[in-house]
C-alpha positions as CSV (number, residue, x, y, z in Angstrom):
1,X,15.8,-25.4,-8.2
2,X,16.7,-22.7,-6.4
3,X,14.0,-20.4,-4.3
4,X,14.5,-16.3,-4.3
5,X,12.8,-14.9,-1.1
6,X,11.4,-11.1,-2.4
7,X,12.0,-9.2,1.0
8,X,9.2,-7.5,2.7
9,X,10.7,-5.5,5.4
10,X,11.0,-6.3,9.3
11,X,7.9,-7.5,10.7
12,X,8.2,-4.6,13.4
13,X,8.0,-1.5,9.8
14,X,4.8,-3.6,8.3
15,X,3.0,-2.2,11.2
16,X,0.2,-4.9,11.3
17,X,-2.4,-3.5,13.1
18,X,-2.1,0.1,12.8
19,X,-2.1,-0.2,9.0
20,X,-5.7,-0.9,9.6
21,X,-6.8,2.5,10.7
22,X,-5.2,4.0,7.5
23,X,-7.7,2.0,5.3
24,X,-11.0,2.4,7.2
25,X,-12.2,4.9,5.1
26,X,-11.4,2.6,2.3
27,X,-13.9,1.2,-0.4
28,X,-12.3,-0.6,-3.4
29,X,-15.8,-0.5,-5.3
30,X,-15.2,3.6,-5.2
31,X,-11.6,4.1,-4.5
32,X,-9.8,2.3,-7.1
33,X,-9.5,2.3,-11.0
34,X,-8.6,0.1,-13.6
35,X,-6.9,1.6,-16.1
36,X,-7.1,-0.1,-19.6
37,X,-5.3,-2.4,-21.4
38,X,-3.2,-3.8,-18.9
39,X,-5.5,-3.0,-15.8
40,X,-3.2,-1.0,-14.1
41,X,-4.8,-0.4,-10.6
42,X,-5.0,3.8,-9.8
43,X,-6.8,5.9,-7.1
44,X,-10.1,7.3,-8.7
45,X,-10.8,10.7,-9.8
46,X,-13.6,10.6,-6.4
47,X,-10.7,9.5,-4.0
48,X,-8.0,11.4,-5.3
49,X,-10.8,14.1,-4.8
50,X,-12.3,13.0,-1.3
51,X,-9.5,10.9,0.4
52,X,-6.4,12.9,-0.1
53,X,-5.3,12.0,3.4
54,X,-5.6,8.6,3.1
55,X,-4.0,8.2,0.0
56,X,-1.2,10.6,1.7
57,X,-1.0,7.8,4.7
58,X,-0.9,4.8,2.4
59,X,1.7,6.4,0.5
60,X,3.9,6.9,3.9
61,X,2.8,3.5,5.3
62,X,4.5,1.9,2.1
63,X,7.8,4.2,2.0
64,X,8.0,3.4,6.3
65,X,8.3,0.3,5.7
66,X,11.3,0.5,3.6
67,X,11.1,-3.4,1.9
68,X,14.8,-3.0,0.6
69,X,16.4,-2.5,3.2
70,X,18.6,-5.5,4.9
71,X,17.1,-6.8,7.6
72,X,18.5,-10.0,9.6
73,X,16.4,-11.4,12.4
């Protein structure tokens, strides 16, 4: 059988460490919804509210790291 590898980016755009300090405001108990009936994880209304910037930086973090792109080590 066959195995697809789902690409993640070069390790140098995932940004290991430094991704860190985006999320150290971060608390899943407060910061994240589930959104009925499929659970479809959201920022809550009290993040969207109180941590703009953050969601703002995780958002960038994510498109930085541009995952489609071909990458051969």
């Amino acid at each position: 059988m066959p195995v697809n590898h789902l690409w993640h980016g070069s390790r140098k755009k995932r940004k290991y460490f430094d991704r860190f300090e985006i999320l150290k405001d971060f608390n899943p108990h407060e910061d994240i919804s589930e959104i009925p009936p499929f659970d479809v994880h959201d920022w809550s209304w009290s993040a969207k509210a109180n941590k703009q910037k953050m969601i703002e930086n995780v958002e960038a973090y994510f498109a930085f790291r541009e995952e489609d792109e071909i990458f051969i080590s």
